[in-house]
Backbone as CSV, one residue per row, in Angstrom:
resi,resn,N_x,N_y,N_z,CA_x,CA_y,CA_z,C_x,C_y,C_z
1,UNK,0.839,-1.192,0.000,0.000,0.000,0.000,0.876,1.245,0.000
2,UNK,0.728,1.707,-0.983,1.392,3.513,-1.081,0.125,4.308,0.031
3,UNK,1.384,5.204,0.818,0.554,6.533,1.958,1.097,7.687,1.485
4,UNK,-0.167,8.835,1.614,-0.087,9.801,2.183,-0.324,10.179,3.522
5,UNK,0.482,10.768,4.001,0.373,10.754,5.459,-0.068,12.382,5.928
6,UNK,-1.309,12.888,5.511,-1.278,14.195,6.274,-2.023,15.075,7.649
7,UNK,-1.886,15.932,7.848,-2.344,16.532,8.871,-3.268,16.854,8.880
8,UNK,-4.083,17.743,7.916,-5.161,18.272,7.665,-5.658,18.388,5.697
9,UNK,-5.495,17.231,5.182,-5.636,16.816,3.791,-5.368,17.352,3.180
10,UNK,-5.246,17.279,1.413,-5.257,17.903,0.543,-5.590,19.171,0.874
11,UNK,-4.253,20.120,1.349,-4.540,21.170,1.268,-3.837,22.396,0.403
12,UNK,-2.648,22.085,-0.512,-2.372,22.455,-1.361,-1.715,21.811,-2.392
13,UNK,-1.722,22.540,-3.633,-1.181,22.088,-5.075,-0.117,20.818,-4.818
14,UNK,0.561,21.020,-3.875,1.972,20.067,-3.580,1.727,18.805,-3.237
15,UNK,0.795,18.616,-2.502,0.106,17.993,-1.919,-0.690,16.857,-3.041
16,UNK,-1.693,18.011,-3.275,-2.381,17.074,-4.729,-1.469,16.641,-5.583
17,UNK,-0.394,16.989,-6.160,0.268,16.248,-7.095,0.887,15.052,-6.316
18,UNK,1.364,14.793,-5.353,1.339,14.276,-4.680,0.771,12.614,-4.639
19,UNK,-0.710,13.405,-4.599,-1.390,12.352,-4.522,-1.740,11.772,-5.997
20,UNK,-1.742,12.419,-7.113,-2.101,12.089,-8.747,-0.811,10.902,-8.590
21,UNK,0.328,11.494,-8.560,1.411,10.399,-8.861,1.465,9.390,-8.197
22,UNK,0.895,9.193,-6.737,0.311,8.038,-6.331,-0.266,6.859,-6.938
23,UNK,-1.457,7.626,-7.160,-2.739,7.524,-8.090,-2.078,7.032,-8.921
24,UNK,-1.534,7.543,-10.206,-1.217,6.872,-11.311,-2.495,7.175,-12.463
25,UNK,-3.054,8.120,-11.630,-3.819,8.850,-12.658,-4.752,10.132,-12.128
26,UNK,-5.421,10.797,-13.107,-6.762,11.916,-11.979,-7.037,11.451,-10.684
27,UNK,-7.203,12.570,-10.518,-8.904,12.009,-9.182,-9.621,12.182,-9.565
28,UNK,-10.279,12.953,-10.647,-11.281,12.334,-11.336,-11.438,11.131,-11.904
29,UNK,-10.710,10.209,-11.864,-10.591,8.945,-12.328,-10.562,7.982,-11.485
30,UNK,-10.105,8.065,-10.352,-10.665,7.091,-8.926,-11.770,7.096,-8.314
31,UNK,-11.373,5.659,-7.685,-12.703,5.562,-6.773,-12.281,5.565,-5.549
32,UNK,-12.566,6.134,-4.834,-12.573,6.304,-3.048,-13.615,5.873,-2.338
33,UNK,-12.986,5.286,-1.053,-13.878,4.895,-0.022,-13.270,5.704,1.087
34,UNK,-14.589,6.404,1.671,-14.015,7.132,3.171,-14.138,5.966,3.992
35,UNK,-13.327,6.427,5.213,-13.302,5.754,6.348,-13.449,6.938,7.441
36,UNK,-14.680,7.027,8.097,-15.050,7.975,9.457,-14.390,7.324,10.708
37,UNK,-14.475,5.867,10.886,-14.278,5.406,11.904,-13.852,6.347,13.191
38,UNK,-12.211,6.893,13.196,-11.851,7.419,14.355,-12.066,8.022,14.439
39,UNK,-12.801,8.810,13.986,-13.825,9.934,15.295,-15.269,9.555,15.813
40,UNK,-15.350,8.373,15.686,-16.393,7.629,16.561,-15.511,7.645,18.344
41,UNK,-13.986,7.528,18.195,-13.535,7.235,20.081,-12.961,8.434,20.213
42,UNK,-12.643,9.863,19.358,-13.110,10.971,20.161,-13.854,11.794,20.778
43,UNK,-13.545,11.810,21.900,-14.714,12.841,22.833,-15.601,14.195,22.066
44,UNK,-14.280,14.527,20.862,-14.713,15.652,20.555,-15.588,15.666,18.860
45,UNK,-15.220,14.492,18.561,-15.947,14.305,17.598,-17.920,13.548,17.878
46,UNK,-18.087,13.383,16.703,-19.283,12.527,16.252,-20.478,12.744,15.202
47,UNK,-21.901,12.599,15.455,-22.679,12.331,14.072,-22.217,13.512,13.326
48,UNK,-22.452,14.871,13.848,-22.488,15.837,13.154,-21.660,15.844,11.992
49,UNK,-20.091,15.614,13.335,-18.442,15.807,12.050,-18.528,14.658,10.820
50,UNK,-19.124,13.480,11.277,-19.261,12.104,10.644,-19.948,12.981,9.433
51,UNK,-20.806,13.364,9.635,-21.735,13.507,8.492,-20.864,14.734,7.933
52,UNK,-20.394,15.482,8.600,-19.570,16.517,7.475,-18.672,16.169,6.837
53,UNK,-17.788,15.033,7.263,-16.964,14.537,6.107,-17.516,13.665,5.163
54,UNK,-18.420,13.283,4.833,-19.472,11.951,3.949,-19.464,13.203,2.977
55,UNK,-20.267,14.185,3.450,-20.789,15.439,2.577,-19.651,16.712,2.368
56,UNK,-18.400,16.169,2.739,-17.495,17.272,2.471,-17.603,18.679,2.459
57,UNK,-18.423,18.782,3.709,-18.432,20.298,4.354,-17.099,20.970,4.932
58,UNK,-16.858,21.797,4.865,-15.645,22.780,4.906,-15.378,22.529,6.143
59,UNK,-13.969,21.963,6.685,-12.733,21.930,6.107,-12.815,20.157,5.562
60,UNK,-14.073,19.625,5.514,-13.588,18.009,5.338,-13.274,17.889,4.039
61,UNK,-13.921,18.805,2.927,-13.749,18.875,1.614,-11.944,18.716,1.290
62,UNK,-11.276,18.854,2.269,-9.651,18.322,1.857,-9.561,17.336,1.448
63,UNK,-10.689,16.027,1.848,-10.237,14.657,1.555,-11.481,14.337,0.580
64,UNK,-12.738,14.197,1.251,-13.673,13.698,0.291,-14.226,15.037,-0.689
65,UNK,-13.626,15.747,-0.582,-14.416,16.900,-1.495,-13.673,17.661,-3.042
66,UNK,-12.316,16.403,-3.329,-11.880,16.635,-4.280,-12.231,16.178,-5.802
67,UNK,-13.259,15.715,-5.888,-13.670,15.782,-7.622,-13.609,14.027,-7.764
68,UNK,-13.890,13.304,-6.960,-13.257,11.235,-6.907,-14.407,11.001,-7.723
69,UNK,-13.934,9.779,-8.916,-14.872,9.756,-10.006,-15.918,8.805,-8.822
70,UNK,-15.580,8.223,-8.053,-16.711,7.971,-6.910,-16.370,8.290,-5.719
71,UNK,-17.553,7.932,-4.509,-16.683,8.209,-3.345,-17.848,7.268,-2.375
72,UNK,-17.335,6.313,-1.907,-18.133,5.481,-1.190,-18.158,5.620,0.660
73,UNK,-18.674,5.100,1.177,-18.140,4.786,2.810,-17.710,3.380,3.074
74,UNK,-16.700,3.199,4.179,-16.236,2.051,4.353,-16.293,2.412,5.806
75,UNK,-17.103,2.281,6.480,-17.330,2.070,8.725,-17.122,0.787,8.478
76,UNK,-15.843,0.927,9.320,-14.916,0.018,9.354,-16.016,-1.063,10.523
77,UNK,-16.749,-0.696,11.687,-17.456,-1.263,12.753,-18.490,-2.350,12.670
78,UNK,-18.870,-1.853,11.383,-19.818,-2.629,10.500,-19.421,-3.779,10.058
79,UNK,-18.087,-4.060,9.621,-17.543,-5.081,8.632,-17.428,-6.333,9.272
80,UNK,-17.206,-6.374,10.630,-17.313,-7.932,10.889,-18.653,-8.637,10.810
81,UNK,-20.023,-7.977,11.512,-21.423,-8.356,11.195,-21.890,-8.652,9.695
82,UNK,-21.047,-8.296,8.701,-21.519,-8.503,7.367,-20.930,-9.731,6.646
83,UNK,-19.662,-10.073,7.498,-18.828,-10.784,5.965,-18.181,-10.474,5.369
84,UNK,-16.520,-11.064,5.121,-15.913,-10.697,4.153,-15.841,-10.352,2.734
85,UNK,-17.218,-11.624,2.673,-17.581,-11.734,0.901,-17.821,-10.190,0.119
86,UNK,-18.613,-10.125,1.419,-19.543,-8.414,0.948,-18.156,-7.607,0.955
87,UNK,-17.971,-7.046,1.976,-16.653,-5.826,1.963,-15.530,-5.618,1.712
88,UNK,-14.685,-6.988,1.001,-13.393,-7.297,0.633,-13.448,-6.944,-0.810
89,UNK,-14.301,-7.180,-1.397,-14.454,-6.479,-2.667,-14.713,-5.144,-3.164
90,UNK,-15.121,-4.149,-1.938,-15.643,-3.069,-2.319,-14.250,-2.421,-2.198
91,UNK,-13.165,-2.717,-0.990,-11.938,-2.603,-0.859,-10.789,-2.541,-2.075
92,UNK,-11.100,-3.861,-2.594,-10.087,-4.427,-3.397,-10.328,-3.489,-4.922
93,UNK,-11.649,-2.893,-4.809,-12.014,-2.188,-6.172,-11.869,-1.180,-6.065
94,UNK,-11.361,-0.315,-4.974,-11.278,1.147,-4.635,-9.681,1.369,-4.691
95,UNK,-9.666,2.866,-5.560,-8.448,3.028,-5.881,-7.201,3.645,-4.651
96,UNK,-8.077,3.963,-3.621,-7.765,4.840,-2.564,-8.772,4.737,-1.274
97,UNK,-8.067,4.815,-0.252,-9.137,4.689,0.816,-8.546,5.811,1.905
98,UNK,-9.639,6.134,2.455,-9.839,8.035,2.963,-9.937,7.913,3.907
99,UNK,-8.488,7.880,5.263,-8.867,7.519,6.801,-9.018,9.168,7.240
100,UNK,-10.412,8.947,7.951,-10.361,10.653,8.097,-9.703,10.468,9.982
101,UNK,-9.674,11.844,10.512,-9.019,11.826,11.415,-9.874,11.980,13.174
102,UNK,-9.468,11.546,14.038,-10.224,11.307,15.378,-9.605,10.532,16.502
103,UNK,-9.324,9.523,16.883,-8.576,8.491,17.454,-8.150,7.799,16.865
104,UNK,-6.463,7.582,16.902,-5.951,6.946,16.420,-5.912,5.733,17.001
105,UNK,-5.817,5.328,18.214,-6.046,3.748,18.552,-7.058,3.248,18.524
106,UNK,-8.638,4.089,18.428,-9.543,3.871,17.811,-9.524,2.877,16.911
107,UNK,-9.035,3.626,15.595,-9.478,3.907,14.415,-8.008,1.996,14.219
108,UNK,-7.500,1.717,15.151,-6.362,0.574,15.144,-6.996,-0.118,15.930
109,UNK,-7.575,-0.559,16.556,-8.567,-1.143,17.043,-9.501,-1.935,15.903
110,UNK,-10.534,-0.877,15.027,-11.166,-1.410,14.022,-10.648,-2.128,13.299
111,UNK,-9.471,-1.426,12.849,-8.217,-1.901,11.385,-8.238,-3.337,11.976
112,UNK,-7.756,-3.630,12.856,-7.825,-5.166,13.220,-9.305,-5.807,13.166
113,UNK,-9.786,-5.151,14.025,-10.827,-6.009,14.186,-12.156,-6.490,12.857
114,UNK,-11.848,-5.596,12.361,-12.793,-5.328,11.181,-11.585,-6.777,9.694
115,UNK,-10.667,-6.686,10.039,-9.846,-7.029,9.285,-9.088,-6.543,7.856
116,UNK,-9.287,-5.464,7.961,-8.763,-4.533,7.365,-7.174,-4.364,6.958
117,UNK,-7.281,-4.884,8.122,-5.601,-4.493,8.691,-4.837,-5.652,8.000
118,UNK,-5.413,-6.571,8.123,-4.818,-7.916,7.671,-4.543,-8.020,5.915
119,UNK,-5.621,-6.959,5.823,-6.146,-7.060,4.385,-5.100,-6.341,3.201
120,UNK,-4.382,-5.566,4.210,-3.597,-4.439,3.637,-2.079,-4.953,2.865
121,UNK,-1.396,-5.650,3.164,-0.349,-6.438,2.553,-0.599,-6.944,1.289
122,UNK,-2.437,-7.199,1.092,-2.265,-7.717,-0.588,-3.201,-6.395,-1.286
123,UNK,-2.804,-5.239,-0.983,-3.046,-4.442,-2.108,-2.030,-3.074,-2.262
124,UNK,-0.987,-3.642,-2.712,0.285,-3.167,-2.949,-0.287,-1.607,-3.480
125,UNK,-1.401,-1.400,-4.639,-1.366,-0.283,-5.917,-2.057,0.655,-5.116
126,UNK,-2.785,0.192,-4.257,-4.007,1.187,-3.092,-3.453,2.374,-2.661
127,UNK,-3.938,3.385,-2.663,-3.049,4.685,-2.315,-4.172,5.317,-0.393
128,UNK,-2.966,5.025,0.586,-3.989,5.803,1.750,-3.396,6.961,2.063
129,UNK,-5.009,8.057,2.137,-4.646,9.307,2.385,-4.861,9.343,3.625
130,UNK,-4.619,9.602,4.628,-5.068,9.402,6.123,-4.763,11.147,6.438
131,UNK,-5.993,11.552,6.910,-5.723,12.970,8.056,-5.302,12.907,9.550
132,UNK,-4.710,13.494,10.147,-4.429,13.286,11.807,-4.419,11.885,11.943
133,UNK,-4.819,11.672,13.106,-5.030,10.026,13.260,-5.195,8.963,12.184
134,UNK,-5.667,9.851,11.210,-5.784,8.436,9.652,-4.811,8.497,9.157
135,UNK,-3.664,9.206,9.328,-1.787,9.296,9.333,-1.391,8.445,10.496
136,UNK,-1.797,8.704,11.688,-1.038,8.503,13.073,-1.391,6.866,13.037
137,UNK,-2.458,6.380,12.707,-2.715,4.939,12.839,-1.529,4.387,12.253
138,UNK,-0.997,4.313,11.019,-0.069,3.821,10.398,1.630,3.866,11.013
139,UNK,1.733,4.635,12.232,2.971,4.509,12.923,3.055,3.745,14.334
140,UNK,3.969,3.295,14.440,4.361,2.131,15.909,3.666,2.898,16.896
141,UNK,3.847,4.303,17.345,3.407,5.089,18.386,2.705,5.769,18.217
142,UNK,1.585,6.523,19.012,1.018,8.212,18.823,1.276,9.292,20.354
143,UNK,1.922,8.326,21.529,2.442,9.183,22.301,1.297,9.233,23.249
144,UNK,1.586,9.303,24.557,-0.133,9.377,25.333,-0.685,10.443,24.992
145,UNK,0.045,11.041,24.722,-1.007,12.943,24.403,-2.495,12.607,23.885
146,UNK,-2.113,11.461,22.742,-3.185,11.905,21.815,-4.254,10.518,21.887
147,UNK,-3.809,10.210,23.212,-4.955,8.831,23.382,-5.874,9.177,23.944
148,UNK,-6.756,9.842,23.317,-8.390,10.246,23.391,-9.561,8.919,24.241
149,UNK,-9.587,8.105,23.627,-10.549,6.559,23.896,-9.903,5.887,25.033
150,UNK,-11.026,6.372,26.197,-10.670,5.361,27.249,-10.396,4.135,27.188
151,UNK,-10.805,3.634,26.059,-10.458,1.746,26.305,-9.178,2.011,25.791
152,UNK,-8.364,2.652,25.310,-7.143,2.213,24.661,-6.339,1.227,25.679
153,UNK,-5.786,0.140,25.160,-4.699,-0.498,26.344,-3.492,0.371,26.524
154,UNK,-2.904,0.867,25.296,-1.948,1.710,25.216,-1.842,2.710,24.022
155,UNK,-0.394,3.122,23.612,-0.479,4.304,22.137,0.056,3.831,21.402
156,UNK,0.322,2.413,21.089,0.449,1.626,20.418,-0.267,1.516,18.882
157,UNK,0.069,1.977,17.727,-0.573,1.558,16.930,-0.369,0.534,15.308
158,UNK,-0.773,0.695,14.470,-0.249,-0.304,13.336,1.500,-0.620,13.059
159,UNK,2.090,0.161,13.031,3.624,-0.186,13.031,3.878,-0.162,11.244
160,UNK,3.191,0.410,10.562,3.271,0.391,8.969,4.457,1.229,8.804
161,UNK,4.873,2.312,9.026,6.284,2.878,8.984,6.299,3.070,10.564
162,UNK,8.033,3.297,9.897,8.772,3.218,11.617,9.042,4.772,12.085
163,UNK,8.238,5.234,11.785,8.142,6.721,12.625,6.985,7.166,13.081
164,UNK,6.817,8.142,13.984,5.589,8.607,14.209,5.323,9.955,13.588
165,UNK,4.315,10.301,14.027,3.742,11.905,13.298,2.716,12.916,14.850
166,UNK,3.677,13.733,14.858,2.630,14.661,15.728,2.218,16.071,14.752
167,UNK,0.883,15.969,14.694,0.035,16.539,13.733,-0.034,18.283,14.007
168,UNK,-0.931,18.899,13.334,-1.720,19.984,13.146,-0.316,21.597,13.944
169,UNK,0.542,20.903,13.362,1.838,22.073,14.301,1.514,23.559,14.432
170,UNK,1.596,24.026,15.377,1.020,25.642,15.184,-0.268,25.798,14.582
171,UNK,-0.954,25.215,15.019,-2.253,25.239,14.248,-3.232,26.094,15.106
172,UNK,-3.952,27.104,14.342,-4.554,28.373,15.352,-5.465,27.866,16.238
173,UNK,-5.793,26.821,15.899,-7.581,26.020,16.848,-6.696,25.213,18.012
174,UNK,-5.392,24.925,17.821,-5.225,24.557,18.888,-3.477,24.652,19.422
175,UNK,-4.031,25.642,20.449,-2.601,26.356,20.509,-1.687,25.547,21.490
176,UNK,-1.927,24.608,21.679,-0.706,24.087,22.731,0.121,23.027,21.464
177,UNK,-0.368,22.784,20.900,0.495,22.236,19.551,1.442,23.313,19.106
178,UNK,2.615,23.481,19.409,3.632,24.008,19.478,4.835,23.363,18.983
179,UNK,5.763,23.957,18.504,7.347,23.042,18.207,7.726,22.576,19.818
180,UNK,7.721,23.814,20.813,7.990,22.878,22.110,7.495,21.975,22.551
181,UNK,5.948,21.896,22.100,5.614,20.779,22.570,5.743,19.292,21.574
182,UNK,5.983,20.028,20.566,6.355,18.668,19.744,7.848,18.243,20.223
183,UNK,8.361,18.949,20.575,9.573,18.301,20.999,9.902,17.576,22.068
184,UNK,8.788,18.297,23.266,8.932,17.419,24.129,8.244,16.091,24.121
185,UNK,7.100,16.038,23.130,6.776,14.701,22.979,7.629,13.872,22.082
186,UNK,8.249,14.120,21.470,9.570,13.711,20.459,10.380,12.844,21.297
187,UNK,10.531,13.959,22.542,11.610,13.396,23.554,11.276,12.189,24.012
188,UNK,9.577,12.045,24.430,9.467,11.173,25.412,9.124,9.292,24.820
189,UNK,9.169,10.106,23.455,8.923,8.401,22.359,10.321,8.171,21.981
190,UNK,11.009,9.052,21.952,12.581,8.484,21.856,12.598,7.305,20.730
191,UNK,11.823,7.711,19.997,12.350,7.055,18.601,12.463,8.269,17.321
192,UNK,11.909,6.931,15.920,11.963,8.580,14.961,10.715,9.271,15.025
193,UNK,10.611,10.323,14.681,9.654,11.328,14.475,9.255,12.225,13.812
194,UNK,8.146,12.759,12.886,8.225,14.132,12.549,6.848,15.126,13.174
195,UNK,6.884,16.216,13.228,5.923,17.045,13.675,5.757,17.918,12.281
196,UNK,4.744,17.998,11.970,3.861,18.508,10.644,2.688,19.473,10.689
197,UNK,2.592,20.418,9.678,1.250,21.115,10.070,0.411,20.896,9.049
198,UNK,-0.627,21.282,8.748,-2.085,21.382,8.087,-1.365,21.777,6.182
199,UNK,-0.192,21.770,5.908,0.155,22.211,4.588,1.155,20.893,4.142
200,UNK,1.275,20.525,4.914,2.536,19.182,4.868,1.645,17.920,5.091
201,UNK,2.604,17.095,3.778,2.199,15.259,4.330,3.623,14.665,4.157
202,UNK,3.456,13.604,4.233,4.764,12.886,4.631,4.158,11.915,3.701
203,UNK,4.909,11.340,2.243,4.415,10.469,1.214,5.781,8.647,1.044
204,UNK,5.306,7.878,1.477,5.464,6.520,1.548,5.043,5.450,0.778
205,UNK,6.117,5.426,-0.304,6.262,4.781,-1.877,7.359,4.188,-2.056
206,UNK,7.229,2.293,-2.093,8.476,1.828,-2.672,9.386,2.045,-1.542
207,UNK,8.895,2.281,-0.170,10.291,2.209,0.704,10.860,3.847,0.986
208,UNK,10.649,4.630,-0.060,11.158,5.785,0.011,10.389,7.041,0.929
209,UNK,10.764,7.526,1.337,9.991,8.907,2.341,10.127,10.049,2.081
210,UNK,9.125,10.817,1.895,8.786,12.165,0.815,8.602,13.301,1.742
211,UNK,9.006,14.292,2.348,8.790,15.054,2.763,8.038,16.133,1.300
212,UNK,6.428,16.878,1.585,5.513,17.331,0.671,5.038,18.324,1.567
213,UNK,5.649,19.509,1.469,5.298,20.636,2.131,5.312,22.300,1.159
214,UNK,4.478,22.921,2.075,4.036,24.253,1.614,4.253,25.216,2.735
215,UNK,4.452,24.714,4.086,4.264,24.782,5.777,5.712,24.756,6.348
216,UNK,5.357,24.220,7.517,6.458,23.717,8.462,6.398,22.679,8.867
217,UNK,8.074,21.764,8.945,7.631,20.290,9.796,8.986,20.352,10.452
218,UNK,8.856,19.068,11.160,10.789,19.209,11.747,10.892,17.226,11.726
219,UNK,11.836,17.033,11.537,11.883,15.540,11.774,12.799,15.322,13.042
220,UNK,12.769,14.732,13.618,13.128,14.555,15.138,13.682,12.693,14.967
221,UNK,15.116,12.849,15.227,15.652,11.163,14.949,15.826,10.769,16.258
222,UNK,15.919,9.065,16.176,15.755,8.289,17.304,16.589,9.267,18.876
């Protein structure tokens, strides 16, 4: 599986090309499936935001509101009550799949349980755009900061690349997201790291790692 890894989606030109060369073609020419899941185990999310990213109301229009010659849902919560038969195919036919952002151990929680997760090793061409947590799922850690969902056992999450991501940097809605504080959480995972804002993704192709910015990020090593 090729990633985009961003903070706050498609949010500029750099970005989108980005994602075309992923793609391997338009976005008018794919098919997408969102994934709401993790903001079902934030406190601060739910129906409302759910439904604003389906309908790509402003700011969700970064991910589902770019022009996808389709755009389906994939609630991940749903998928074990149905059957593989049914939802492994809707997967396997989608050119891209749209983790929007909320809890990340959440949203790793489902990935397993739903089997998703398992599922991911045989679709090499699949391109994931993940926002906040639909980035953060895909790294070994997310740091206690950002473990929202009381059930979490820990901040443990998928382990798909070997770095983590602390999101939304300097971001005006939420001001304790700071470089100091990215650093001191940097410090306390003592592995690799980068801290990113709302203009930057971090792109994961073939092994290689893309720094895709318009913004600010800092990468922070073991």
């Amino acid at each position: 599986m090729k990633l985009l890894l961003t903070s706050g989606g498609v949010t500029n030109e750099s970005i989108r090309d980005a994602l075309v060369e992923l793609l391997g073609k338009p976005v008018s020419e794919a098919r997408a499936l969102c994934i709401p899941t993790a903001q079902w185990g934030h406190p601060m999310l739910g129906p409302t935001t759910v439904r604003n990213t389906i309908t790509a109301e402003p700011p969700f229009h970064r991910m589902t509101g770019l022009g996808w010659a389709s755009l389906g849902v994939l609630e991940l919560t749903a998928l074990p009550s149905i059957g593989e038969d049914r939802w492994v195919p809707w997967v396997q036919e989608a050119d891209v799949l749209l983790a929007d952002g909320g809890d990340a151990t959440y949203l790793h929680h489902w990935m397993r349980e739903s089997g998703l997760a398992q599922l991911m090793p045989s679709l090499p061409d699949t391109v994931w755009v993940g926002i906040s947590a639909g980035s953060m799922v895909m790294t070994p850690r997310i740091g206690t900061d950002f473990v929202r969902w009381p059930s979490a056992p820990d901040d443990r999450t998928l382990g798909v690349v070997d770095f983590s991501i602390y999101p939304h940097l300097d971001h005006e809605q939420m001001p304790d997201n700071t470089m100091a504080d990215a650093e001191r959480w940097a410090a306390d995972l003592a592995a690799p790291a980068y801290a990113i804002d709302d203009e930057t993704a971090i792109k994961v192709a073939n092994g290689t790692i893309d720094i895709i910015s318009e913004g600010q990020w800092k990468a922070f090593p073991a």
